[in-house]
C-alpha positions as semicolon CSV with decimal commas, in nm:
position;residue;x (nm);y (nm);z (nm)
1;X;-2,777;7,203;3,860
2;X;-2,539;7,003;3,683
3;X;-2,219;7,145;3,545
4;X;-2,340;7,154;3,202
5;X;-2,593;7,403;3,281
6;X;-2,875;7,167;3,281
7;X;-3,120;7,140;3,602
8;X;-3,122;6,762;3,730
9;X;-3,512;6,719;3,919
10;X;-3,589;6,434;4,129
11;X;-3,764;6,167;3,964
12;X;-3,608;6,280;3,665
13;X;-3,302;6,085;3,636
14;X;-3,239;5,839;3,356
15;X;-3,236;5,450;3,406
16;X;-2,910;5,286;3,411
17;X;-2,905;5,026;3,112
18;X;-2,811;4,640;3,210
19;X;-2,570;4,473;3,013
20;X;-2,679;4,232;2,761
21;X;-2,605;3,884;2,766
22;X;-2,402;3,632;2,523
23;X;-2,443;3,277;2,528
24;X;-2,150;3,128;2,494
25;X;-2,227;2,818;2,297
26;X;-1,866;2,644;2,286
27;X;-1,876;2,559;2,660
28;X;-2,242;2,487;2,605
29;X;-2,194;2,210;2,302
30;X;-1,840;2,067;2,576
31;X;-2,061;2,000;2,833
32;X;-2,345;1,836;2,582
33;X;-2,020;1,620;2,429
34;X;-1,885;1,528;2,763
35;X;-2,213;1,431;2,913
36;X;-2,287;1,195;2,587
37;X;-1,937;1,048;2,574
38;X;-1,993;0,961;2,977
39;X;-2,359;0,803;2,909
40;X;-2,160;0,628;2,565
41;X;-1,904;0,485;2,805
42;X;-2,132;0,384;3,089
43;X;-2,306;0,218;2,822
44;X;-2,016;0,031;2,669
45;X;-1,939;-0,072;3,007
46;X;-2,275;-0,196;3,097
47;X;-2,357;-0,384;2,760
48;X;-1,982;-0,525;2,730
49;X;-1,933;-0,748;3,007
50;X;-2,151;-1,004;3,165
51;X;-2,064;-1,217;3,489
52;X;-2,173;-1,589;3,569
53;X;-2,146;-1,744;3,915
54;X;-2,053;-2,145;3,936
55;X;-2,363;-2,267;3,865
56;X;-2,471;-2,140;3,592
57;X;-2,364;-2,189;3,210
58;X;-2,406;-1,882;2,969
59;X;-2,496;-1,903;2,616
60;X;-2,382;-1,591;2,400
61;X;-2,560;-1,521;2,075
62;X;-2,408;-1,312;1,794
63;X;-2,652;-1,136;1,539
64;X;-2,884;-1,435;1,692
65;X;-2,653;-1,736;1,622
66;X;-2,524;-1,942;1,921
67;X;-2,115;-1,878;1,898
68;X;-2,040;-1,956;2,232
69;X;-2,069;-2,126;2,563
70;X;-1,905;-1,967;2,890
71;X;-1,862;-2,082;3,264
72;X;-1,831;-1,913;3,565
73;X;-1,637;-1,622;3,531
74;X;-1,666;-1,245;3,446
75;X;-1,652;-1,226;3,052
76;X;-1,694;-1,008;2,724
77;X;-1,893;-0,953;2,464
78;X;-2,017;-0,701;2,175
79;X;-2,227;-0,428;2,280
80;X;-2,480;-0,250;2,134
81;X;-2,722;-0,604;2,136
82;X;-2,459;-0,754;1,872
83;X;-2,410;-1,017;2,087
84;X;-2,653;-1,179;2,381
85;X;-2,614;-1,358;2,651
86;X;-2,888;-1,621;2,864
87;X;-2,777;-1,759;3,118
88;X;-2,871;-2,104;3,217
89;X;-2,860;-2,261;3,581
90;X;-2,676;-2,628;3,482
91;X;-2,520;-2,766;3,795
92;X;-2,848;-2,679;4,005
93;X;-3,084;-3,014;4,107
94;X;-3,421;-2,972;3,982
95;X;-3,761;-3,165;4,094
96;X;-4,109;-3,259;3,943
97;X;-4,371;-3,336;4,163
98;X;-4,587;-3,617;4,012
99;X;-4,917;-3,674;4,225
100;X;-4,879;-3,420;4,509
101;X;-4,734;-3,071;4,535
102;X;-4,552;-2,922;4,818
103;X;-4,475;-2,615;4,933
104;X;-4,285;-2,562;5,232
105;X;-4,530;-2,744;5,469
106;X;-4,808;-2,764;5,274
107;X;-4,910;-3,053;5,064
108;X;-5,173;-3,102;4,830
109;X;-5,257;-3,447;4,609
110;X;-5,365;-3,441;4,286
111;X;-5,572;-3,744;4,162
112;X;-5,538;-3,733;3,813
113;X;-5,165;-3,751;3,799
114;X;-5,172;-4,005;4,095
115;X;-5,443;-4,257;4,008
116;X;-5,317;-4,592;3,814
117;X;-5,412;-4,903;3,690
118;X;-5,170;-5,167;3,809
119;X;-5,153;-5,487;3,591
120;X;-5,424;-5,689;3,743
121;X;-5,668;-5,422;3,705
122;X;-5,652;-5,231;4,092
123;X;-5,667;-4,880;4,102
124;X;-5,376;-4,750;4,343
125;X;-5,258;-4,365;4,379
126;X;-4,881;-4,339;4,351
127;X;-4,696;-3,993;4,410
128;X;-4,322;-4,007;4,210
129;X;-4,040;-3,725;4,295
130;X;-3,788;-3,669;3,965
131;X;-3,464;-3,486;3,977
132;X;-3,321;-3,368;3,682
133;X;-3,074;-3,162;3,581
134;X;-2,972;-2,935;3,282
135;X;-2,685;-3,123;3,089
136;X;-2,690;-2,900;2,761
137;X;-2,796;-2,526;2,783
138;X;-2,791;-2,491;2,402
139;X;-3,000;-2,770;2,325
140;X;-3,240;-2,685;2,595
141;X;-3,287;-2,314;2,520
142;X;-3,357;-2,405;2,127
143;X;-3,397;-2,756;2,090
144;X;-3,777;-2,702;2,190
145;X;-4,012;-2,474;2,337
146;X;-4,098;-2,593;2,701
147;X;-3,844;-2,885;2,807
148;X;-3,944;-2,890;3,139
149;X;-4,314;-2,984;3,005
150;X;-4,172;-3,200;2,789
151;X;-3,978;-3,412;3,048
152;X;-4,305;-3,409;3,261
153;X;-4,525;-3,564;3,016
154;X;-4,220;-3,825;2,914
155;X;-4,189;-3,925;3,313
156;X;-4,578;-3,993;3,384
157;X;-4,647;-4,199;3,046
158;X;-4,374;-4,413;3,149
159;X;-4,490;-4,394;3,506
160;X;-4,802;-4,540;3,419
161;X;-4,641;-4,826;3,144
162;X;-4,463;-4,987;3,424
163;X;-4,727;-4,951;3,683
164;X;-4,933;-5,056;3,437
165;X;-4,748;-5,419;3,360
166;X;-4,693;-5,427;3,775
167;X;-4,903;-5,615;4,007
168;X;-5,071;-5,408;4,286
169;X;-4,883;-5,627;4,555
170;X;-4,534;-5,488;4,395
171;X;-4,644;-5,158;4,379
172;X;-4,743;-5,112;4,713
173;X;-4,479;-5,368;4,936
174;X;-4,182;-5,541;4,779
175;X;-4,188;-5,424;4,433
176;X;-4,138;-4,989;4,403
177;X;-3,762;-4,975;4,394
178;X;-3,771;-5,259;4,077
179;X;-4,049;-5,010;3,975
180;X;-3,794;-4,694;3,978
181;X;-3,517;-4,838;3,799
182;X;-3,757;-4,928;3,497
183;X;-3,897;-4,589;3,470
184;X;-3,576;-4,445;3,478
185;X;-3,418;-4,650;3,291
186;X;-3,721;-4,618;2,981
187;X;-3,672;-4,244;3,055
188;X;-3,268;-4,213;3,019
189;X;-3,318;-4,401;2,674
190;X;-3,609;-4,205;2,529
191;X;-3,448;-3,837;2,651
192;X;-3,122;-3,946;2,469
193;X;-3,330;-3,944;2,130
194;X;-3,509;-3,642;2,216
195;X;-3,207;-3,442;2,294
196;X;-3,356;-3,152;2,507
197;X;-3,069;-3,059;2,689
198;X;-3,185;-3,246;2,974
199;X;-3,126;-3,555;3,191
200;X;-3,271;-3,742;3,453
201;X;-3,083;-3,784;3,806
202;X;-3,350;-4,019;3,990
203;X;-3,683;-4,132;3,998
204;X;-3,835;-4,213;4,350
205;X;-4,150;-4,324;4,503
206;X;-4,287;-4,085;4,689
207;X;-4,575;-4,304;4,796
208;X;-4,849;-4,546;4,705
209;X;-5,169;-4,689;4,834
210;X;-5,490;-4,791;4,744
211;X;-5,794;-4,532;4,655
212;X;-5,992;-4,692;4,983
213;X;-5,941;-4,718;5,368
214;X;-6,074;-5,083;5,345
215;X;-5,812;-5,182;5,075
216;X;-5,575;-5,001;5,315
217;X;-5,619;-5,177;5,589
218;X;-5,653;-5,510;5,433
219;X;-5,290;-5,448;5,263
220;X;-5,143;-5,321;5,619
221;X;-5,311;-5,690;5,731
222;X;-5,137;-5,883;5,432
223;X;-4,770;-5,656;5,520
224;X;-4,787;-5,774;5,862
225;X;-4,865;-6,126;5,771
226;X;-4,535;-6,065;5,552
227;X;-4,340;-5,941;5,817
228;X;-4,467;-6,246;6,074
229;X;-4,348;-6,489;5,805
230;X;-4,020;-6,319;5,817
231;X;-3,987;-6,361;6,157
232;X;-4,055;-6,696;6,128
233;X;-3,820;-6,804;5,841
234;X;-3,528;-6,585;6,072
235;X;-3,630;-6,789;6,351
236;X;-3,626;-7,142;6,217
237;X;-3,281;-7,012;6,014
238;X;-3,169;-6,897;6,363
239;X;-3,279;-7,326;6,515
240;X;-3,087;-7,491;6,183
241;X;-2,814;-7,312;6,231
242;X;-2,777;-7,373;6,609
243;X;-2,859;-7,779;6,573
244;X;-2,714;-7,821;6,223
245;X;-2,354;-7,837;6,426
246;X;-2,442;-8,060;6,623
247;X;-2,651;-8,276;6,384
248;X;-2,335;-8,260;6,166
249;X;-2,093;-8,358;6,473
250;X;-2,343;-8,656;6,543
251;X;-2,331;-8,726;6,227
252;X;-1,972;-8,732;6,214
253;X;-1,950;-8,961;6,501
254;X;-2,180;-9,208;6,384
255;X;-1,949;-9,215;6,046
256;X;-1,683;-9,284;6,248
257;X;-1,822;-9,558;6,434
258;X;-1,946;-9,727;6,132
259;X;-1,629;-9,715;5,979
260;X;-1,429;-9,845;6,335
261;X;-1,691;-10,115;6,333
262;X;-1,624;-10,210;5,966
263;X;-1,261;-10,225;5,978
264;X;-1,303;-10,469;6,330
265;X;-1,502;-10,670;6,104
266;X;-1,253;-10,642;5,831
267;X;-0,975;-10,741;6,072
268;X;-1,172;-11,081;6,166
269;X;-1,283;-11,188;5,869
270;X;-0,922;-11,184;5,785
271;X;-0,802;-11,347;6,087
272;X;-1,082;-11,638;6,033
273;X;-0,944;-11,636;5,668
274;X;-0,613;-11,700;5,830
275;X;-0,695;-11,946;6,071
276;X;-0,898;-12,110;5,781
277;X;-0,594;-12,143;5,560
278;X;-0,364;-12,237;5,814
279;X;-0,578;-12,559;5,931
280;X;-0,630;-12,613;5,553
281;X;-0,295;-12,679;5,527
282;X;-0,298;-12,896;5,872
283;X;-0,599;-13,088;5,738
284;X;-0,378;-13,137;5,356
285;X;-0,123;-13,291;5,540
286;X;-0,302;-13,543;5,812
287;X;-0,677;-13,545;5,704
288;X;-0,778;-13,837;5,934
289;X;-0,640;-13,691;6,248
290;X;-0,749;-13,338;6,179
291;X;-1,064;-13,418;6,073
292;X;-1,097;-13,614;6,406
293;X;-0,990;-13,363;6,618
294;X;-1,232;-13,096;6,427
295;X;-1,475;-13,343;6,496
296;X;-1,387;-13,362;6,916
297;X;-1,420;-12,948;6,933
298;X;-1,679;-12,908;6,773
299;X;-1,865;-13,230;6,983
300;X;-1,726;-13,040;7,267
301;X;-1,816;-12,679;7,173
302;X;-2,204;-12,842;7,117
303;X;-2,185;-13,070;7,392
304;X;-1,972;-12,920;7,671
305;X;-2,106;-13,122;7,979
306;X;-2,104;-13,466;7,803
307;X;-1,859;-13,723;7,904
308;X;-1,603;-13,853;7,625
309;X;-1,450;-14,169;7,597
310;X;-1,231;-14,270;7,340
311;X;-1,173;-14,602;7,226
312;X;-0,844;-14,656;7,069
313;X;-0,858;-15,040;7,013
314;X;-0,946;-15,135;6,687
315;X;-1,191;-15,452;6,586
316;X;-1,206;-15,769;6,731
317;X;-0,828;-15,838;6,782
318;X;-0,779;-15,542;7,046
319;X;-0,612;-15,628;7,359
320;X;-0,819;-15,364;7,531
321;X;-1,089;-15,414;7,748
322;X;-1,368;-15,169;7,796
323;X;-1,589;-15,096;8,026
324;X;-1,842;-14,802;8,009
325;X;-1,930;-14,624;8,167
326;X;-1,634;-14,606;8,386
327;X;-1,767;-14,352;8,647
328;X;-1,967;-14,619;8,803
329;X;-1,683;-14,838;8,863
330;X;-1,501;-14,560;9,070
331;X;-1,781;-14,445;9,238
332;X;-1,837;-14,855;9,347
333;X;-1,475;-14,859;9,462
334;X;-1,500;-14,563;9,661
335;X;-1,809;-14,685;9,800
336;X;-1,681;-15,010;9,939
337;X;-1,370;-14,856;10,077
């Protein structure tokens, strides 16, 4: 029984009533702003800066219109897809396999970008390797729509205009680097009128041969003709230049010889001149005796084992006797004695 009088029976007794609940909607609506101001600023921070590593080039956009071109570096730029960035790989070496494809170590040929007509009308199969390179990232994101393809196509009609005015000797033996430098010369010049944002680094022969085994082995026989004729021409080069001194030394002795022999002769014709002159003037001044004794040297250089008498009397009226020959007359005298 409770103090008021009133009886209090189990079961009886009246529920306690829970307090009600308020939402409290200001800490509600600063916990919607500050989660929306975080996603805002993680946002900002995501759309406003960009980063390029050193081998690329990036090309930023503004409302669609190129404004800007920016190197390696971390950068900014107007959020919110105001602004847009591509980024373009520029100081990276790029290749295009013409006439084979590898990858890794596999390798597969592919005839119909491989299979020319050289010239003088000989089907060959000739694989090319390009490098290129991306020189202008504007031009070649929106100066066409596939530059790569573009380049391709360029590289194997030229490709097949020079093999096509080669002979099929020069493209497979002596003839594929003069090959190269045409195609990538005709190349260089038709890309700079193009203006794709691309250029060519180098063009290179990746290999060539005929369609057949038999041609094969018939050019591998004609090579190593080419290579025994080389062998030849170094050795014969290799035999002039060892007897060539001594030809020339020969030579150079005979020279002098000729020219010791032609001064002697020199020297005596001039003494004979001399001699000449000098008995000239002998003979101006006496010509009866000189003449006479020219005449006794010269009987005696014809005649040297005659026997020479000289009379000395003159006509009738000489007072000299003579008797000839006079050897007898000794040899009686020493007889008789």
């Amino acid at each position: 029984m409770e103090e008021n009088g009133t009886y209090s029976w189990p079961g009886n007794d009246p529920k306690p009533k829970k307090p009600k609940k308020t939402l409290d909607f200001k800490r509600a609506g600063r916990t919607v702003f500050v989660v929306v101001l975080a996603l805002v600023l993680f946002t900002l921070a995501g759309t406003c800066f960009y980063t390029v590593d050193d081998k690329q080039q990036a090309v930023v956009t503004t409302f669609g219109k190129v404004t800007d071109v920016t190197d390696a570096g971390v950068h900014f730029k107007l959020p919110f897809g105001i602004q847009q960035v591509q980024k373009v790989d520029v100081n990276v070496y790029q290749k295009i396999e013409l006439g084979y494809s590898s990858n890794g170590q596999h390798y597969a040929t592919n005839e119909n970008e491989s299979a020319m007509i050289t010239g003088d009308y000989n089907i060959v199969n000739v694989d090319f390797f390009v490098e290129y390179k991306i020189s202008d990232p504007v031009q070649y994101l929106y100066s066409s729509n596939d530059p790569e393809l573009i380049l391709r196509n360029l590289i194997q009609s030229q490709v097949r205009n020079v093999v096509g005015s080669s002979t099929v000797d020069a493209v497979l033996t002596d003839g594929k680097e003069n090959i190269q430098m045409q195609v990538k010369d005709l190349v260089v010049k038709i890309l700079e009128e193009y203006d794709i944002g691309l250029s060519l680094v180098d063009v290179k022969i990746q290999d060539a041969e005929p369609p057949t085994i038999e041609v094969v082995e018939a050019f591998k026989a004609v090579e190593t003709a080419k290579q025994k004729a080389e062998t030849v021409i170094n050795d014969a080069k290799a035999y002039q230049n060892a007897q060539l001194p001594k030809a020339e030394a020969e030579a150079d002795k005979l020279i002098q010889n000729a020219q010791f022999l032609r001064q002697k002769r020199i020297n005596e014709a001039t003494q004979q001149v001399a001699m000449f002159e000098a008995m000239y003037a002998e003979y101006a001044q006496n010509p009866g005796i000189t003449r006479s004794r020219m005449y006794y040297e010269a009987i005696s250089e014809i005649l040297p084992d005659v026997k020479l008498y000289i009379n000395s009397g003159t006509g009738e009226s000489s007072d000299v006797q003579m008797l000839l020959p006079l050897e007898s007359l000794v040899d009686n005298q020493n007889t008789a004695e």
